[in-house]
C-alpha positions in Angstrom: 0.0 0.0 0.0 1.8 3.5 -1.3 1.3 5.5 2.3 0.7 8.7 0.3 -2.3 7.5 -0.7 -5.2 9.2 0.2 -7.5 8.6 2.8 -11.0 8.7 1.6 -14.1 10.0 3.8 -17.7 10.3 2.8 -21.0 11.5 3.7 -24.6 12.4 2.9 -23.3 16.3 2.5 -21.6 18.9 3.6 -21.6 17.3 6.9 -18.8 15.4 7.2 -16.8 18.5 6.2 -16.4 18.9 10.2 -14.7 15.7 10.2 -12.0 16.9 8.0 -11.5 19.6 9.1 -10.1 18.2 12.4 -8.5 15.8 10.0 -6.4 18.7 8.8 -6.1 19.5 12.0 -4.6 16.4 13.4 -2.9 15.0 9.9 -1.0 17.7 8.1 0.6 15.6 6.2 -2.1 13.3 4.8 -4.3 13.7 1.4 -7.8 14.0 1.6 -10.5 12.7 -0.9 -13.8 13.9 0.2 -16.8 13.1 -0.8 -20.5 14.2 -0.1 -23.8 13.1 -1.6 -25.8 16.4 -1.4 -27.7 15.8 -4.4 -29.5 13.3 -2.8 -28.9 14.3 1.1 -30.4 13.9 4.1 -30.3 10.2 4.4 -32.0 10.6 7.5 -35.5 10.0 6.5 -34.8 7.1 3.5 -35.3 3.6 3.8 -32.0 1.9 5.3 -31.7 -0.7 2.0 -31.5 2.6 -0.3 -29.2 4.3 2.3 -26.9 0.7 2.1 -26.9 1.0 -1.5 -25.9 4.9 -1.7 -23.1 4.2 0.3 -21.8 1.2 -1.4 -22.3 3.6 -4.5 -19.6 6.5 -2.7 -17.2 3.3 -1.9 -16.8 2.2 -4.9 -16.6 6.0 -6.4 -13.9 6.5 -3.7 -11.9 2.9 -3.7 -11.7 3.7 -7.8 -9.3 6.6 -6.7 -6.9 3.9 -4.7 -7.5 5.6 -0.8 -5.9 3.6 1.6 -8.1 4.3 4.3 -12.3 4.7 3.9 -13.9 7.0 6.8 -17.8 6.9 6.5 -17.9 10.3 8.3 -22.1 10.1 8.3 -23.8 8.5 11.2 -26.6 7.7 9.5 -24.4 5.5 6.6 -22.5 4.0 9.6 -25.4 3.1 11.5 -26.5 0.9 8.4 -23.8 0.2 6.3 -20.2 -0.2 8.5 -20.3 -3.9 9.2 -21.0 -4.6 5.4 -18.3 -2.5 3.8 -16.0 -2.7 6.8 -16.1 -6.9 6.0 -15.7 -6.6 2.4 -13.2 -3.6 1.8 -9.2 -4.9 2.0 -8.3 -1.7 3.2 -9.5 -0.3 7.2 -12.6 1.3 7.2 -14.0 3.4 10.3 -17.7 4.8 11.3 -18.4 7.8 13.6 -20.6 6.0 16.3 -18.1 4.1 18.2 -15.8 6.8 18.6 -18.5 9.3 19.3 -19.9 6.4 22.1 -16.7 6.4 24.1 -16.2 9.9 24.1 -19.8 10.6 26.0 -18.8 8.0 28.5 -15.4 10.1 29.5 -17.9 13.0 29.9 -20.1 11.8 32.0 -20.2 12.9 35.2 -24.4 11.2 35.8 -24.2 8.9 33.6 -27.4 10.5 31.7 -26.1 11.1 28.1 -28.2 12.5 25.5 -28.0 11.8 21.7 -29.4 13.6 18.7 -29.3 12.0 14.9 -31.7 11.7 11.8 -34.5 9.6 12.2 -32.5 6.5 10.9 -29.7 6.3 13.8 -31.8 7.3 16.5 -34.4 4.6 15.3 -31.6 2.0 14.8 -29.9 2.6 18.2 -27.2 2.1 17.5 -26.1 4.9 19.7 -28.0 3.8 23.0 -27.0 0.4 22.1 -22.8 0.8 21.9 -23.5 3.2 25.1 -25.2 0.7 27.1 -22.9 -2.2 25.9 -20.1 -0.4 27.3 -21.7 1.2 30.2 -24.7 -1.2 31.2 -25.9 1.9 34.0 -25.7 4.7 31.4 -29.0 6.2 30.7 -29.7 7.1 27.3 -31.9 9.9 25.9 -32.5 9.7 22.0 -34.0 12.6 20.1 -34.1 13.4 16.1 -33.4 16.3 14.6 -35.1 15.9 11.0 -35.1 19.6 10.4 -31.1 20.3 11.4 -29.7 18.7 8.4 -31.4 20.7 5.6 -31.0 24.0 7.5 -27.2 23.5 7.1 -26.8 21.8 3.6 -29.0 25.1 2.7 -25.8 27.4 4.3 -28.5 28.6 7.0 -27.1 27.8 9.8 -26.5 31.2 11.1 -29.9 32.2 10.3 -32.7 33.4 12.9 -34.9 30.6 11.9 -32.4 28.2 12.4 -31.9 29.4 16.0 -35.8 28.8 16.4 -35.5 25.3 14.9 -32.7 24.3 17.1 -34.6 25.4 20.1 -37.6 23.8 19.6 -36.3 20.6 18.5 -34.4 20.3 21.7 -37.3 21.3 24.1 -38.0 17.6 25.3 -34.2 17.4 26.3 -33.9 20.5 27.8 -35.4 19.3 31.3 -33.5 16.6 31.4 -30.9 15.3 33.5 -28.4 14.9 31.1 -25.1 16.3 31.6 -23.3 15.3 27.6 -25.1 15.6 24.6 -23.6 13.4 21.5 -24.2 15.6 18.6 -25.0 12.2 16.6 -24.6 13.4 12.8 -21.7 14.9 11.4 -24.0 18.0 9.8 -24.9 19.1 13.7 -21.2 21.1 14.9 -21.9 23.7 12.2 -25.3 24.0 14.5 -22.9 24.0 17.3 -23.2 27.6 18.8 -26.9 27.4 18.7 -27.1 24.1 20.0 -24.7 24.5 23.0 -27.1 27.9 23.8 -29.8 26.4 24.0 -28.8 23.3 26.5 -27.3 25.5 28.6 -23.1 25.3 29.6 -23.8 22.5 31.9 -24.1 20.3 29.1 -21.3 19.0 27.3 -21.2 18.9 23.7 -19.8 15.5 22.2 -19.1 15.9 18.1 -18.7 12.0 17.0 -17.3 13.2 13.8 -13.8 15.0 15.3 -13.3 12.2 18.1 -13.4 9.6 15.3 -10.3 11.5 13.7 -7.9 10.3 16.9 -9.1 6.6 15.8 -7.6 7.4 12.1 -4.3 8.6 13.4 -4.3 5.6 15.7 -5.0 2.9 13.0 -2.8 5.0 10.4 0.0 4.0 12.6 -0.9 0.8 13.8 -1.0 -0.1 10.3 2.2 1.3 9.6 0.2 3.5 7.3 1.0 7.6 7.9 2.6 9.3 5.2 5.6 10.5 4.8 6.3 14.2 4.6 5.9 15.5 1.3 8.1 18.9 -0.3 4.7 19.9 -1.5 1.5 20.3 0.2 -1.0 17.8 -0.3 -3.6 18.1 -3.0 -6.8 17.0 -1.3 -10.0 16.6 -3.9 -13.7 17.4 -3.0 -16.6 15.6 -4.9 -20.2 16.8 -4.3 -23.2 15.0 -6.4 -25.1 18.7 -5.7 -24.4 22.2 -6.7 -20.5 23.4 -6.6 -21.0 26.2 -5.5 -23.2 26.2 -2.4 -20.5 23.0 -1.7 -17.7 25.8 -2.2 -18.8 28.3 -0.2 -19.6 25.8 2.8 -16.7 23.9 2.1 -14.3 27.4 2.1 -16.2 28.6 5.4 -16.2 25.8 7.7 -12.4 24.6 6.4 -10.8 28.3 6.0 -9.0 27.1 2.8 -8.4 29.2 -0.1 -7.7 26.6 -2.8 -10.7 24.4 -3.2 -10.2 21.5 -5.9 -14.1 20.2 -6.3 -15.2 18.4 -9.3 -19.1 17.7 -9.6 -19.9 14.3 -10.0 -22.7 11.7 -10.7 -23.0 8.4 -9.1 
């Protein structure tokens, strides 16, 4: 395996944009392929076989451009498809929802933990389930957020009716006991502000997507996979299957990078 090979991440969107960018963060050195299904985003609400078959449909765009590493930086894809692809890839493929699980259980100071997802991870529970299967007295609070992902994939996440959105999605959880909320889909952190406003500073803020990035490093050198450093900087490549340039100007916001190399594609 060439070790400057890229490492490829995908998701429904924009959302998994936050993954990468603490991906830059935490690997200067490494080439980025991202790509993100807009066109066809949110994921949430669809049937789990057509959410299995979209994602196979990104793995294969992504294994056709030789990464070296696959991260399904969507929760929703992860909740349905990461045993699948992770047992027929050759190469190591990592979700958001483990990562995002143990985090929350460092947190904890009650051991009430709160999740929010699209309707297709909160109804698998897959959260509550990896929680509880590592912490049997955790008590776990699921609520979806059906509304959260369009407001961002629409750059509105600044907006006044996103603020009203966000709080009253998160009424039921407000009175609760929990202390760490798992923002449970990789589109919530550019929510982030309004989100932690609304639950109050008490509450501590879990983003699955970001956590997940100390597993890459991990398993980059575990299997002896980093790269090496380069003279030039790496040439990461973005792929969106919806418009280029809402995908730019999200893309150049969240990430603070001038050169942006996106290509529109069709899967």
């Amino acid at each position: 395996m060439n070790n400057n090979a890229p490492i490829g991440f995908m998701d429904s969107g924009v959302g998994g944009l936050t993954v990468v960018r603490e991906a830059l963060k935490q690997l200067p050195n490494e080439t980025l392929y991202y790509l993100g299904d807009s066109a066809r985003c949110p994921y949430g609400p669809r049937p789990a076989e057509q959410v299995l078959e979209y994602t196979w449909e990104m793995t294969r765009f992504l294994m056709r451009h030789q990464v070296k590493m696959l991260v399904i930086a969507c929760n929703t894809a992860t909740a349905v498809a990461l045993p699948e692809i992770k047992r027929s890839l050759p190469i190591p493929v990592l979700g958001v929802i483990s990562p995002g699980t143990r985090a929350a259980l460092k947190s904890t100071r009650n051991n009430q933990v709160g999740v929010i997802g699209t309707e297709i991870t909160v109804t698998s529970g897959a959260y509550s389930t990896a929680l509880q299967q590592k912490s049997p007295q955790t008590t776990v609070l699921e609520q979806a957020c059906p509304k959260f992902v369009p407001i961002v994939e629409s750059k509105q996440y600044e907006s006044p009716i996103a603020r009203k959105i966000v709080r009253d999605t998160l009424k039921p959880l407000k009175d609760t006991a929990i202390d760490t909320l798992v923002l449970g889909c990789t589109h919530y952190p550019l929510l982030r502000p309004l989100i932690q406003e609304e639950m109050g500073s008490g509450v501590t803020l879990i983003d699955s997507g970001a956590e997940a990035i100390s597993e890459v490093s991990m398993l980059l050198d575990y299997y002896e996979l980093s790269a090496k450093p380069a003279e030039q900087l790496p040439d990461h490549r973005f792929f969106t299957t919806g418009s280029k340039n809402i995908f730019e100007t999200i893309t150049k916001d969240w990430l603070g990078l001038d050169k942006l190399n996106v290509t529109k594609i069709d899967l």
